[in-house]
C-alpha positions in Angstrom: 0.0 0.0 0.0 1.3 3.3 -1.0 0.6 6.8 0.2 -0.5 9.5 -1.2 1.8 12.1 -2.9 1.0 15.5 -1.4 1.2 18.1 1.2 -0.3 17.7 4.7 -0.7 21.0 6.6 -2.4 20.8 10.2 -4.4 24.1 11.4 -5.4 25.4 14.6 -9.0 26.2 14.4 -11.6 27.8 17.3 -15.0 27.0 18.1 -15.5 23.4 16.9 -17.3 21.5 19.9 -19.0 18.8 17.9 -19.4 16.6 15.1 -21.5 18.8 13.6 -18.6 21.5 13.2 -16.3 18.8 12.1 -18.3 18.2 9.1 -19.0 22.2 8.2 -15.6 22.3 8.4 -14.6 19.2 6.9 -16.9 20.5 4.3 -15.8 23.7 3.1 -12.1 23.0 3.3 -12.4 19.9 1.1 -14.2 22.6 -1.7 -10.9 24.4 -1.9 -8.9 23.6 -5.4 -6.5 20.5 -4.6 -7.5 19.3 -1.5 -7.8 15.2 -1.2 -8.3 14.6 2.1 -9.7 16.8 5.6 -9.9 15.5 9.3 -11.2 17.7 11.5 -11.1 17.1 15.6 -13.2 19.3 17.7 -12.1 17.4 21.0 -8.7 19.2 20.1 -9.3 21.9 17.8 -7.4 20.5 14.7 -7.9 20.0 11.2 -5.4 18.2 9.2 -5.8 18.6 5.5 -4.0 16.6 2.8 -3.5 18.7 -0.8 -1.8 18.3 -4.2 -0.1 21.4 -3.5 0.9 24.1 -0.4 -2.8 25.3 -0.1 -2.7 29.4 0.8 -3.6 30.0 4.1 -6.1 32.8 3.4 -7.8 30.5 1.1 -8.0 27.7 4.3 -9.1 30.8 6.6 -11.9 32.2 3.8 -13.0 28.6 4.1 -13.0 28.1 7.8 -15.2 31.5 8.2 -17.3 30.5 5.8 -18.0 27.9 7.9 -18.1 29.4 10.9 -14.9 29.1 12.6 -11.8 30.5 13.5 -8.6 29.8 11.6 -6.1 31.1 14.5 -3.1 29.4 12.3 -0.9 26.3 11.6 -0.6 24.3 14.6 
């Protein structure tokens, strides 16, 4: 079994509590351009996302709002 070729970036992100928010957030992070894979844990406020490419941080942040979180940076 291989892996997958790629970048994995892990953010810091505010106000997830449930699994609710993990899947908003899940959700509009896995919209962004090049993104294969998203895991998001409320219990300790991280979402690790796996891309073909460095992602831009503004884009990951416009996405987190959009959900309705807080992108405070990479952990």
């Amino acid at each position: 079994m291989t892996s997958q070729p790629g970048t994995t970036t892990v953010y810091k992100v505010t106000g997830m509590t449930c699994g609710h928010c993990e899947g908003a957030v899940t959700e509009e992070v896995s919209a962004l351009a090049g993104v294969t894979s998203v895991r998001a844990v409320a219990a300790d406020g991280l979402v690790t996302v796996v891309s073909a490419a460095p992602l831009d941080d503004e884009a990951v942040r416009a996405a987190v709002d959009e959900a309705g979180y807080e992108l405070v940076g990479r952990a």
